[in-house]
C-alpha positions as CSV (number, residue, x, y, z in Angstrom):
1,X,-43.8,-99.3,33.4
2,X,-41.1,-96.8,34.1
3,X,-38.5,-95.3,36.6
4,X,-38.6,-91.9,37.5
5,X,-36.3,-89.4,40.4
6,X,-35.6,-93.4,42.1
7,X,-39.3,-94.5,41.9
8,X,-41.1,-97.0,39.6
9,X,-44.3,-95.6,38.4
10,X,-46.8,-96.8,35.3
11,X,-48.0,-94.9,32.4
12,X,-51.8,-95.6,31.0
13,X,-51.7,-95.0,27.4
14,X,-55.4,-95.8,26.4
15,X,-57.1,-98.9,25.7
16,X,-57.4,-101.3,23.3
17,X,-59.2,-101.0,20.6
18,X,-60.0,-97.3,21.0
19,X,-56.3,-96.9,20.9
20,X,-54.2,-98.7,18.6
21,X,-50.8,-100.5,18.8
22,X,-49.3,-97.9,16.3
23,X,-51.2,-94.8,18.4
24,X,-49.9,-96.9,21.6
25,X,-46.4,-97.1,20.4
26,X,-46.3,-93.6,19.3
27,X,-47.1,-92.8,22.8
28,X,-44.4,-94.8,24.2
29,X,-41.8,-93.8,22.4
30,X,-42.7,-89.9,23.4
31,X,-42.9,-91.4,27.4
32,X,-39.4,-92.0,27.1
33,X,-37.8,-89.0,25.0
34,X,-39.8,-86.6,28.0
35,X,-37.7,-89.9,30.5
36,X,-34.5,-88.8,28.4
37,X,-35.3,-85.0,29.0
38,X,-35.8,-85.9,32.6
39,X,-39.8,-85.1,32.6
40,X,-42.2,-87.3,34.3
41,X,-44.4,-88.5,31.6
42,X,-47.8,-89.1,34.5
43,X,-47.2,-85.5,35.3
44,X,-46.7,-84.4,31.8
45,X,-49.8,-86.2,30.6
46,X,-52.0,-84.7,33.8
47,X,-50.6,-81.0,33.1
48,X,-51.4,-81.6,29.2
49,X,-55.1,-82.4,30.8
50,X,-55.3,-79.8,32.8
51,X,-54.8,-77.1,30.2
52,X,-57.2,-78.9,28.0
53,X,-59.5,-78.8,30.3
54,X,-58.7,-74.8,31.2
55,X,-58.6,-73.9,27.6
56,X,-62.3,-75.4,27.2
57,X,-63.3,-73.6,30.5
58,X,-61.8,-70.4,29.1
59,X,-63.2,-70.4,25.8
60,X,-64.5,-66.6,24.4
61,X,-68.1,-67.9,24.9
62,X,-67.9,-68.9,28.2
63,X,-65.9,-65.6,29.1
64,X,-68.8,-63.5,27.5
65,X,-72.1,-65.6,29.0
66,X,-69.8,-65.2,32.3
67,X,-69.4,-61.1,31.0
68,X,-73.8,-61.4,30.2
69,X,-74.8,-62.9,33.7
70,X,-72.3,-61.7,36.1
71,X,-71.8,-58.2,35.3
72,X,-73.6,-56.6,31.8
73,X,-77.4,-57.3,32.8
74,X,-77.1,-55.7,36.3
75,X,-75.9,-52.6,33.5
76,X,-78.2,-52.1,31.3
77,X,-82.1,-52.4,30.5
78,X,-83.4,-55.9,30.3
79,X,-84.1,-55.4,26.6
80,X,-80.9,-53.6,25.8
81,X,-79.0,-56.6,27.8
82,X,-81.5,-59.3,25.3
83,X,-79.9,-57.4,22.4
84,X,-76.3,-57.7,23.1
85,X,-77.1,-61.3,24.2
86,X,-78.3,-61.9,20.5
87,X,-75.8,-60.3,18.8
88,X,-73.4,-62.4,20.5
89,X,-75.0,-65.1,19.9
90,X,-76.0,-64.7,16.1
91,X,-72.1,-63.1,15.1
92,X,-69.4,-63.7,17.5
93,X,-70.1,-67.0,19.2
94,X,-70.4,-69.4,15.9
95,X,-66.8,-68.2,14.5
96,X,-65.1,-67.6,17.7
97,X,-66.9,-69.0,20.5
98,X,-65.2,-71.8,20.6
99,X,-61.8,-70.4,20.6
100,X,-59.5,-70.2,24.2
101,X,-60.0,-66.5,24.1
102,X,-55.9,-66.1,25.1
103,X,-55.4,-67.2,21.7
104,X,-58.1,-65.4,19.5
105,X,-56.1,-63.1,17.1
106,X,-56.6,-59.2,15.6
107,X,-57.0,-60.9,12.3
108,X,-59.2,-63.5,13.3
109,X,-61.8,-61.2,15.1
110,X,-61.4,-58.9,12.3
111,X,-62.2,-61.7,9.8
112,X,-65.8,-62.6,12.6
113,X,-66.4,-58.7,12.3
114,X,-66.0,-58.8,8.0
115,X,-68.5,-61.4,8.0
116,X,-71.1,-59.0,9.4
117,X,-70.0,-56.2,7.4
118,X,-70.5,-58.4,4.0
119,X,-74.2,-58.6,4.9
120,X,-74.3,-54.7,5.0
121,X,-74.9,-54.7,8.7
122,X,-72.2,-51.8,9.5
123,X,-73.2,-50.8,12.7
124,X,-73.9,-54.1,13.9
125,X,-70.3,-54.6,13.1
126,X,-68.9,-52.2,15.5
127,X,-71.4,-53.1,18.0
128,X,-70.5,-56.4,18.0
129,X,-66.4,-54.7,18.3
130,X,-67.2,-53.0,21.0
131,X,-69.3,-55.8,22.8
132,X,-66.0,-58.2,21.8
133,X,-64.1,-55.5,23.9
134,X,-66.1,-55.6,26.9
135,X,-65.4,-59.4,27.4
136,X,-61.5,-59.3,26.4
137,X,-61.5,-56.7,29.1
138,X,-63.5,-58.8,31.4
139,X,-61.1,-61.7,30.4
140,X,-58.2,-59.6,31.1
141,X,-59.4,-58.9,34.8
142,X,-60.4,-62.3,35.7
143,X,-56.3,-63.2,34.3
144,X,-58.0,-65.7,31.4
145,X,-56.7,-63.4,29.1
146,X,-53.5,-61.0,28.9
147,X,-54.6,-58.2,26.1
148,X,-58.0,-56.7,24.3
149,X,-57.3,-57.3,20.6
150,X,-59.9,-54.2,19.5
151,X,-57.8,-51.5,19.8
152,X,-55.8,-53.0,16.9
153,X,-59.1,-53.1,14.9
154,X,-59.1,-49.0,14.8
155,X,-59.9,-48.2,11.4
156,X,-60.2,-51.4,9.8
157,X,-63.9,-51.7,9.5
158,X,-66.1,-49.4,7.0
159,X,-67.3,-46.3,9.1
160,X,-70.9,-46.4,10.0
161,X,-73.1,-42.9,9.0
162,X,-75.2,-41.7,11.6
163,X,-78.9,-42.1,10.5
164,X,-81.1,-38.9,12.2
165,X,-84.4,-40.3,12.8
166,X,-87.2,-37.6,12.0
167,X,-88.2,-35.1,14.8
168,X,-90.5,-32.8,14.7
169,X,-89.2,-29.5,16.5
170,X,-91.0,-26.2,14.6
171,X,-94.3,-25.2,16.9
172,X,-96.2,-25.3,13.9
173,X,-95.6,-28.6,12.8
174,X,-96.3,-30.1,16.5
175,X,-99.8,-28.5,16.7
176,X,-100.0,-30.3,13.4
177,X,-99.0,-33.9,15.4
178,X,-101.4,-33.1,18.2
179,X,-104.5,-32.3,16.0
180,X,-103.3,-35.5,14.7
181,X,-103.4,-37.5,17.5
182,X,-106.4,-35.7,18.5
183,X,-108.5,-37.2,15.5
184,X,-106.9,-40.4,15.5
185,X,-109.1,-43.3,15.1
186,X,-107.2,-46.3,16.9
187,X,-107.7,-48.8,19.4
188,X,-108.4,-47.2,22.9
189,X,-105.8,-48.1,24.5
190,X,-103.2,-46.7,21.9
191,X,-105.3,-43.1,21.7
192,X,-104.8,-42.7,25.8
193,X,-101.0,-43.7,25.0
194,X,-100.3,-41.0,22.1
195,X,-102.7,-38.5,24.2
196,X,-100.5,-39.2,27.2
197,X,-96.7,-38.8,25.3
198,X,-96.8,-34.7,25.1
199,X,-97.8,-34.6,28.7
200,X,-95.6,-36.3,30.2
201,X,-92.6,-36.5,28.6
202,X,-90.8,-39.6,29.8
203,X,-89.1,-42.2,27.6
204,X,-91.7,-44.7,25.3
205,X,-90.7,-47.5,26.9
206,X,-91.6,-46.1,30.5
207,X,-94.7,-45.0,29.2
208,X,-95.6,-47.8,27.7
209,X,-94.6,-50.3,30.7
210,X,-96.5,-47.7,33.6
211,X,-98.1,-49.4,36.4
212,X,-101.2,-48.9,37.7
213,X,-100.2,-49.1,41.5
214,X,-97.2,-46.5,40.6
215,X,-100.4,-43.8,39.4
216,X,-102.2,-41.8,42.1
217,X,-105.2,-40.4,40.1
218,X,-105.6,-38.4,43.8
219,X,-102.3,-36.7,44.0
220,X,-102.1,-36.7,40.3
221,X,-98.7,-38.2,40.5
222,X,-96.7,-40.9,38.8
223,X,-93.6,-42.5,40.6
224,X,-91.4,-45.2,38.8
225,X,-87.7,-46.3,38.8
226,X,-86.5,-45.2,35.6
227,X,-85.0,-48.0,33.8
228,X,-81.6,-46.5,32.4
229,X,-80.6,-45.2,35.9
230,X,-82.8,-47.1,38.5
231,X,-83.2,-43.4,40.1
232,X,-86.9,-42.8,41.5
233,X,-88.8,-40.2,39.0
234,X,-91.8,-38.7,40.3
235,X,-93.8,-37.2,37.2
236,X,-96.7,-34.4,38.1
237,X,-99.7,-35.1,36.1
238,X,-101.8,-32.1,34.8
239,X,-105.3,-32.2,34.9
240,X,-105.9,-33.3,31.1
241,X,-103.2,-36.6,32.2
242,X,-105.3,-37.3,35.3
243,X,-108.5,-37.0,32.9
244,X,-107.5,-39.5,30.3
245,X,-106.2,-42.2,33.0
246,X,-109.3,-41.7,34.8
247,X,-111.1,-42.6,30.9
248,X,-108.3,-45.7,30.5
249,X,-108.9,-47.0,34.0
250,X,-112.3,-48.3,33.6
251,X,-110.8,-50.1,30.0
252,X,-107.4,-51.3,31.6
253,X,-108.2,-50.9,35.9
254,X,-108.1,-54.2,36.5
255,X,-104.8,-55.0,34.5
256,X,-101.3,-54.8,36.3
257,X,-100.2,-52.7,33.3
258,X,-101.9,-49.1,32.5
259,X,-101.3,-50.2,28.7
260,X,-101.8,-53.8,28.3
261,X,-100.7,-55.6,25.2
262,X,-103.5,-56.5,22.5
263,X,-103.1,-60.4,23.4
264,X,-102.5,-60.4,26.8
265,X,-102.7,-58.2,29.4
266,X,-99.9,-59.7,31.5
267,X,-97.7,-57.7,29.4
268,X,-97.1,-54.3,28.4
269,X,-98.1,-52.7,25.2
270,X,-95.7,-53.8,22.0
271,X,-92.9,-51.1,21.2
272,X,-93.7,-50.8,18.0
273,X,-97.6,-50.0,18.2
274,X,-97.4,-46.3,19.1
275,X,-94.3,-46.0,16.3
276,X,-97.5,-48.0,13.8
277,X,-99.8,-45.2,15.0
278,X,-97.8,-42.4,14.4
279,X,-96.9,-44.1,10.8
280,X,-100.3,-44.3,9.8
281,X,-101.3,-41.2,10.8
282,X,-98.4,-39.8,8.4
């Protein structure tokens, strides 16, 4: 019980026995040094509460599922926007998640980052920077947070090599591939898929995902929303494309995707089937 600006007031200080006569006196005595300082101690306590309960709101995880939800999967690919989600989840959110993000550190994000680069994971270790950067920056906009720490990062962590994946690009060498493919002894499906790749020349992941209602075997076209841009792509089919659909359709008509996976044709073929394909076949 206490006066305050001409006004008695009370204090609760907890309750007995979860809060003990030392823990209660301790309390006390604080109530009146903030009386002496000429602080409400109610108002004190309720503000202390408040940022508790803003810090917890405000943490780096629930900046960056806000960042995921609100504004990086309307960005990218569903399965680009899966793999950021992971890597968030597997090597920022267990050392930092819980952490108000206004108070997360250069040292201590560079000390999250070292713990993927000790594993030998370099370029998961910028990714995961630069992913950290989009949600400080998110954080910064939404006023939860008043600086990126990345930038401060520059040239701490070990430079990642570019690996260049094999290409084939001499003439020779791709009449080699198509003779390949040509006598490739696979599973339907995966034959009209390799067969298909050199005439058409869109991404593997549109191939692989095409729709039968996006194919007119009659027009010879193919018309899809490509999945980087969301711009419509109409793709002319020549006559040998048009002849190895019309093959596929009486193996895969009656499925929603023109490649169907192996164990269920409610989903597309897997992404690493053509890649096994093109291993095997050297």
């Amino acid at each position: 019980k206490y006066r305050h600006a001409g006004k008695e007031k009370r204090l609760a200080i907890g309750v007995y026995p979860d809060t003990s006569l030392v823990a209660a006196r301790e309390a006390r005595d604080e109530a009146k040094r903030q009386l002496a300082q000429g602080i409400d101690p109610s108002t004190a306590k309720r503000i202390a509460r408040q940022q508790g309960e803003e810090a917890a709101a405000n943490t780096f995880m629930a900046v960056a599922v806000e960042w995921l939800e609100k504004v990086h999967q309307h960005d990218v690919v569903p399965a680009h926007y899966q793999r950021n989600k992971r890597r968030l989840e597997r090597d920022a959110f267990p050392i930092i998640g819980k952490r108000p993000i206004s108070e997360i550190t250069p040292p201590e994000l560079l000390d999250c980052l070292r713990r993927i680069e000790e594993r030998g994971h370099i370029e998961t270790a910028h990714r995961v920077k630069t992913l950290c950067g989009q949600v400080f920056r998110y954080g910064i906009s939404t006023g939860r947070v008043e600086r990126d720490p990345t930038p401060d990062l520059r040239g701490a962590l070990r430079p990642h090599k570019t690996k260049h994946y094999a290409a084939v690009t001499d003439p020779k060498e791709v009449v080699g591939l198509l003779r390949a493919i040509e006598g490739y002894g696979g599973q339907p499906v995966t034959i009209a898929a390799l067969k298909l790749a050199p005439l058409v020349f869109t991404r593997p992941g549109e191939l692989r995902q095409a729709l039968w209602s996006d194919i007119d075997l009659e027009e010879a076209t193919w018309t899809f929303h490509a999945s980087k841009t969301g711009q419509a792509h109409i793709v002319p089919l020549p006559t040998q494309a048009v002849a190895i659909l019309r093959d596929l359709h009486g193996l895969t008509g009656r499925a929603e995707y023109v490649f169907p996976g192996i164990r269920s044709s409610k989903r597309p073929m897997s992404n690493n089937t053509i890649k096994a394909a093109l291993d095997r076949m050297g």
